[in-house]
C-alpha positions in Angstrom: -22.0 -17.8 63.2 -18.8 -18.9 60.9 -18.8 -19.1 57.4 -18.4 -22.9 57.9 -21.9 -22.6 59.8 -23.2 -21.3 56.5 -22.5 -24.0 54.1 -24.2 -26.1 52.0 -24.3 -29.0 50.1 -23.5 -27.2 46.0 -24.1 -29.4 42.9 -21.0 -30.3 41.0 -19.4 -27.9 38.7 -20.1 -30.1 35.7 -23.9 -30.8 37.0 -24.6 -26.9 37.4 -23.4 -26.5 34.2 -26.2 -28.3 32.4 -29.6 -26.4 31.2 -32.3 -28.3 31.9 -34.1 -30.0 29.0 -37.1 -28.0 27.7 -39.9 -30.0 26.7 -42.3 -28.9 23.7 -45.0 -26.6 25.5 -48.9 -27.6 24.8 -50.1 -23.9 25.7 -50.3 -20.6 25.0 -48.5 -17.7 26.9 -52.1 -17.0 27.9 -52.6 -20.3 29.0 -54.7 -21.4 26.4 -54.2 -25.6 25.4 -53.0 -25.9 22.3 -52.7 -28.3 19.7 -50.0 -30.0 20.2 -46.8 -30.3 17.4 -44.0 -29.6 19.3 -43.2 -32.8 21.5 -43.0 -35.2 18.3 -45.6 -37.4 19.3 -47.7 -40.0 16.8 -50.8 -38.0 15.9 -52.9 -41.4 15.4 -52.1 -42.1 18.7 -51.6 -45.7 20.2 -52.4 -48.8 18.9 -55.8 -50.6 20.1 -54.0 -53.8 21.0 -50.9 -51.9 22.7 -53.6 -49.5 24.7 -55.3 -52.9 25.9 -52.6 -54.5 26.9 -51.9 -51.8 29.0 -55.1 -51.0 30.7 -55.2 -55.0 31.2 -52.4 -54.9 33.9 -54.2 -54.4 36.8 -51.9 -55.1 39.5 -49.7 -51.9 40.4 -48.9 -53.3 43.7 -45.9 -55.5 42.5 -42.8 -54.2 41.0 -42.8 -54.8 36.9 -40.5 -57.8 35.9 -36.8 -56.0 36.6 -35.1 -58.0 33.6 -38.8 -57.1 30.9 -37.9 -60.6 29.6 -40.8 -60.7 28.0 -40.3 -57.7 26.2 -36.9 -58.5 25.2 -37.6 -61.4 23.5 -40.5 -59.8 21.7 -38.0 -57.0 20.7 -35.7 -60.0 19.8 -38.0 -61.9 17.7 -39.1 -58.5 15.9 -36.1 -57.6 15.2 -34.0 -61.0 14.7 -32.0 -60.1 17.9 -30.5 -62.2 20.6 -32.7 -61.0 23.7 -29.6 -61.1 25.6 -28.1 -58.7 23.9 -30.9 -55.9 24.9 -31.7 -54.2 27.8 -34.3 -51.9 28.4 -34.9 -48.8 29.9 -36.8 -45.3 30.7 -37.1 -44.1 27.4 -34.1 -43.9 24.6 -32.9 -41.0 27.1 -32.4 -43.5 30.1 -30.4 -45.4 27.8 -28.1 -42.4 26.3 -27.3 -41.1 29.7 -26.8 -44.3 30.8 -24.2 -44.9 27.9 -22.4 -41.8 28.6 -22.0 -42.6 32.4 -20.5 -46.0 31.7 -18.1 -45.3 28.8 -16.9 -41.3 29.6 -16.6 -39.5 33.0 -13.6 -36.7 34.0 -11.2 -35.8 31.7 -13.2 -37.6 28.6 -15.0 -36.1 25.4 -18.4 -36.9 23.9 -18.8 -36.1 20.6 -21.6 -35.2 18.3 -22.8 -32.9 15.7 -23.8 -29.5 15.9 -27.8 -29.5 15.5 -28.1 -32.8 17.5 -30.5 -34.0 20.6 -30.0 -32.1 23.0 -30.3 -34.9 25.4 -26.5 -35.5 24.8 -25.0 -32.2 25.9 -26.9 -33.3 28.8 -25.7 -36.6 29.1 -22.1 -35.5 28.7 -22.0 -33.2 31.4 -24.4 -35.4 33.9 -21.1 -37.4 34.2 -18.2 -35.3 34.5 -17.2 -35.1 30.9 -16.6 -32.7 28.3 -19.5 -32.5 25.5 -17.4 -31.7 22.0 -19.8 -30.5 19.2 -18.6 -30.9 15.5 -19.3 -28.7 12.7 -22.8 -29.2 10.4 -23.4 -29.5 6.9 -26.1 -27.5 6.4 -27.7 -29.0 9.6 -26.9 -32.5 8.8 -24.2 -34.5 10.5 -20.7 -34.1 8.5 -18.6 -37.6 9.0 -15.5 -35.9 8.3 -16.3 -32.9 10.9 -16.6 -35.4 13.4 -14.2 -37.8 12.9 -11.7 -34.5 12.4 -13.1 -34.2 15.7 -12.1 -36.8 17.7 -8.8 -36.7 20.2 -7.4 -39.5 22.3 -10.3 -37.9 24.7 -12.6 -39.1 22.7 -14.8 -41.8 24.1 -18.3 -41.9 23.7 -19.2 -40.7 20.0 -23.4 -39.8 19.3 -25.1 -40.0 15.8 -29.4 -39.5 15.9 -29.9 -40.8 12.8 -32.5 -39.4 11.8 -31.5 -36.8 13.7 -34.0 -34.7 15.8 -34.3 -31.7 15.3 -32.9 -31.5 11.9 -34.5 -34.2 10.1 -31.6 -35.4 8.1 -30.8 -38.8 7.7 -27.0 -40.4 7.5 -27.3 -43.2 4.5 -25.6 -46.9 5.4 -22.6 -45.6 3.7 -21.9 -42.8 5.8 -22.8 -44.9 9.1 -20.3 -47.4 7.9 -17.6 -44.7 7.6 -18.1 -42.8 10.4 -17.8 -46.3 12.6 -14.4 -47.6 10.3 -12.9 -44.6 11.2 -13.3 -44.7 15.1 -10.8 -45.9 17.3 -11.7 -49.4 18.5 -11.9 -48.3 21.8 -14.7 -45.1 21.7 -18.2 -46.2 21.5 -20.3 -45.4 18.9 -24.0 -45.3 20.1 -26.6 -44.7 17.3 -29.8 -42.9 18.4 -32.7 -44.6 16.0 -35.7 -42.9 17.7 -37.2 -42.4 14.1 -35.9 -45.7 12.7 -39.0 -46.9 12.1 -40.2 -43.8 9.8 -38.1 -45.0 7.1 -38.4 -47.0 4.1 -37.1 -50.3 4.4 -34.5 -49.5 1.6 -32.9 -46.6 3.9 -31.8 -49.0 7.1 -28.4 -47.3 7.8 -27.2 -50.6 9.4 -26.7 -49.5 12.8 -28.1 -52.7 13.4 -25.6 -54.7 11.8 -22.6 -52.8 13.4 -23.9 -53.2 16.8 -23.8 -57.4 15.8 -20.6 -57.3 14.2 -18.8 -55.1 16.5 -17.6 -54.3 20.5 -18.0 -50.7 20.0 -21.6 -50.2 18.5 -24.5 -49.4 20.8 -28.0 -49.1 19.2 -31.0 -47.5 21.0 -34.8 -47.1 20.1 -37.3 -45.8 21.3 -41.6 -46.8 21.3 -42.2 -43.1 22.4 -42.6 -42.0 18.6 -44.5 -44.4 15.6 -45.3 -47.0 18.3 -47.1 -44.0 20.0 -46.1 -44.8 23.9 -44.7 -41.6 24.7 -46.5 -42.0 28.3 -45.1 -44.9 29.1 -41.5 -44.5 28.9 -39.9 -47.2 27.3 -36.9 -47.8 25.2 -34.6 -50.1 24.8 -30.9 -51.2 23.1 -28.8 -53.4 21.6 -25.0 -53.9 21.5 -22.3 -56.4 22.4 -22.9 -58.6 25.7 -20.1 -56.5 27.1 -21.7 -53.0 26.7 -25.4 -54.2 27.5 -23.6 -55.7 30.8 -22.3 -52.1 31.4 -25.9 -50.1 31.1 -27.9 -53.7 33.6 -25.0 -52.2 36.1 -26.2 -48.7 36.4 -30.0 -48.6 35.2 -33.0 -48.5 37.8 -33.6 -52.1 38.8 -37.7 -51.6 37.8 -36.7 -49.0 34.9 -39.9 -50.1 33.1 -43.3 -50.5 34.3 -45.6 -53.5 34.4 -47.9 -51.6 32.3 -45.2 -50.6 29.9 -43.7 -53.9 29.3 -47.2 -55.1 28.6 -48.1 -52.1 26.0 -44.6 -52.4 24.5 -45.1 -55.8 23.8 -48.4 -55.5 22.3 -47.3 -52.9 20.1 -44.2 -54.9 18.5 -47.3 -57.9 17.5 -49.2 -54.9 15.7 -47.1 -53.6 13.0 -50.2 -52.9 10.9 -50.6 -49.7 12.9 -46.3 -49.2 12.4 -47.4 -49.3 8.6 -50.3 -47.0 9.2 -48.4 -44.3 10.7 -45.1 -44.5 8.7 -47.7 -44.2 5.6 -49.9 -41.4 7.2 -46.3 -39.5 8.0 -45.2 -39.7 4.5 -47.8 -38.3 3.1 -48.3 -35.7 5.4 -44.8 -34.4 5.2 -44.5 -34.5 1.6 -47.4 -32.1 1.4 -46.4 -29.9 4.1 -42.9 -29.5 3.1 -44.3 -28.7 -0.7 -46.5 -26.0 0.9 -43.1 -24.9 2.7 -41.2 -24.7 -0.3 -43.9 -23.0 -2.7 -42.7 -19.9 0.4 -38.9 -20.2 -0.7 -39.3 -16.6 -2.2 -40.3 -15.3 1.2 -37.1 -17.1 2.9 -38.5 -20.1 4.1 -36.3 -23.3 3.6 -37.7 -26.6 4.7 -34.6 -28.9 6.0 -35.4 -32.4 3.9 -36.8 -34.7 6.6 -36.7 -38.6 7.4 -38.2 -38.1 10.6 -42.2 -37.5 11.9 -41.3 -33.8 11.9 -39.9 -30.6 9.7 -37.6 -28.1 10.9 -38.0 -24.9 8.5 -35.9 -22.3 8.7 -36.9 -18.5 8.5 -34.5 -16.7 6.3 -36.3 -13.6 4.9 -38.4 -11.1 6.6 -40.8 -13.1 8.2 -39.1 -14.2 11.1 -39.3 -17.5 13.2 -40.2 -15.6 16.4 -43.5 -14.2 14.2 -44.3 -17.9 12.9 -44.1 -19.1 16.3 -46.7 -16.5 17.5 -49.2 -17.1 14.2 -49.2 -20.6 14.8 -50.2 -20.6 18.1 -52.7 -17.6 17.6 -54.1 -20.4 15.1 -54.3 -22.8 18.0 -50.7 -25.2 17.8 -48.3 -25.4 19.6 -44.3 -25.9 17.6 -41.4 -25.7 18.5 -38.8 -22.7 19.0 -35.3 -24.3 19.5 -32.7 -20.6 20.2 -31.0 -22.6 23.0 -30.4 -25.4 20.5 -28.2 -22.7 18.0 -31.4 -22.3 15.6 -33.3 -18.8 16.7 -34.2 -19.0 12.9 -35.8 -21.8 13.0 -39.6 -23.9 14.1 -39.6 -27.8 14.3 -42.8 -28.7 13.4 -44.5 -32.1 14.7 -46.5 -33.9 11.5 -49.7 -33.9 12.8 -53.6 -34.7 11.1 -54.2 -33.4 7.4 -56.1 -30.6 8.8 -54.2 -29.8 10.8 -50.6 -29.4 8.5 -53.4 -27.9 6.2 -53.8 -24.9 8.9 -50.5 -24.4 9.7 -49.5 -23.8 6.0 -52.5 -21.6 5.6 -51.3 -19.7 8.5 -47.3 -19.2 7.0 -49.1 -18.3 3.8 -51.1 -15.3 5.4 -48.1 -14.3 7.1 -45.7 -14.0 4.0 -48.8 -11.9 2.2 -49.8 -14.9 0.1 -53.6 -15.8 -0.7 -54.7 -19.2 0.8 
């Protein structure tokens, strides 16, 4: 047999290269479920009217509407968009891949910061092109890191804003200048998975760039305060131009029947949005209060916008130790080494109780009474 006899198909350098994304784990290493705060899911779950809607589609036999017109134009109407201007897809991730793979390829850079979604390492190298990380500050993006950054490579820039899984938040100002100070030609795409967490006061205007400009790209997501996580649905906004672009290359039925239906619902029940961006305020502000009153044991909470806290571990108590406490207590967080932070746990908000235990549980590892 020749060596010619022996081959076989091999992935493509730049596809071998990529580490698959690691999902927040839900168990123990003994197997035992855990509560889950490591996936940064809405811990009031869905919305009655959105879970209806869904369990109301009872025909799986057809394919889902391939355009979600529906959906669009009750994104539109939500959000004072032209419905023609959005596309939907998978999840926010569909979306971000699908922006990498029509703006960069070979011999192109993708930017972001260092301490960003993982998801756009990924997305870089899924299509041939070089991922380019610019330097923090202090784990939250730095404009004029990245704009130092960018080469005549450069064409697909990424901002999660709030980022995940830092927390930090880019004001308007800062959006505006990171954008002004882009070539025309290299897309800007801003991640707003945790938009909807913030005040009304803190909209960084990603919104407004994406309408005023041909090099803005927007993308949300209803797998966090809208509580859909299971059904898979995102969608984005931009000039006709770049939303042509992603229609080209997503999955003609990207988004189920029963997805299109719950999505829709969900948008017409903002009550429960208000509910959970209320809950999540609170929640955090305790929690990260109960982090800070450890400061003397080296634990620094990184100031969040987001439904989550990532806390660093820069004493003696170390994150690995945390990470094993917690889930002796019965939760699962998250460990992120292959994201650069060995030092650190990202920490879902989850019920009052349940924040309650986890800070009961750091106490009694740093040596403090509860």
């Amino acid at each position: 047999m020749t060596d010619a006899d022996q081959s076989r198909p091999e992935g493509k350098p730049w596809i071998m290269g990529i580490h698959a994304y690691v999902p927040g784990k839900a168990v123990s290493a003994d197997g035992t479920q855990l509560i889950k705060l490591s996936a940064n899911e809405n811990p009031l779950g869905t919305s009655e009217a959105a879970h209806a809607a869904r369990k109301a589609v009872a025909d799986s036999a057809e394919y889902p509407d391939p355009d979600a017109r529906e959906l669009r134009l009750k994104i539109g109407e939500v959000h004072g968009l032209d419905p023609a201007r959005i596309v939907c897809g998978t999840g926010s991730d569909e979306l971000l891949n699908l922006a990498a793979q029509g703006f960069a390829g070979p011999g192109d850079e993708v930017l972001f910061s260092k301490f960003s979604f993982s998801v756009y390492y990924i997305a870089a190298r899924r299509c041939g092109a070089t991922p380019v990380e610019a330097p923090d500050n202090d784990y939250a993006t730095n404009v004029d890191a990245l704009l130092a950054a960018v080469s005549d490579k450069t064409s697909v820039v990424f901002l999660a804003n709030p980022n995940n899984p830092t927390g930090t938040y880019l004001p308007r100002s800062e959006v505006k200048r990171l954008h002004a100070g882009l070539p025309s030609d290299v897309l800007l795409v801003v991640d707003q998975a945790y938009a909807e967490y913030l005040e009304a006061d803190e909209d960084d205007g990603g919104m407004e760039l994406a309408m005023a400009h041909d090099n803005v790209l927007v993308t949300r997501t209803f797998s966090k305060i809208y509580g859909l996580a299971g059904e898979r649905i995102g969608w984005a906004t931009g000039a006709p131009h770049l939303i042509d672009v992603l229609n080209r290359i997503r999955g003609p039925f990207n988004v189920t029947s029963s997805g299109q239906a719950a999505a829709a619902a969900a948008l017409d029940d903002q009550e429960f949005v208000s509910r959970s961006r209320d809950h999540n305020a609170q929640e955090l502000a305790r929690f990260t209060a109960a982090v800070e009153a450890l400061g003397n044991h080296g634990l620094r909470p990184i100031p969040s916008k987001a439904n989550f806290l990532l806390v660093l571990f820069e004493g003696a108590v170390t994150a690995e130790q945390a990470l094993n406490a917690i889930s002796d207590a019965g939760y699962a967080v998250r460990h992120l080494p292959g994201q650069g932070l060995p030092n650190a746990l990202r920490i879902t908000i989850g019920h009052r109780a349940d924040m309650d235990q986890i800070a009961a549980t750091l106490r009694a590892l740093c040596g403090e009474r509860a």
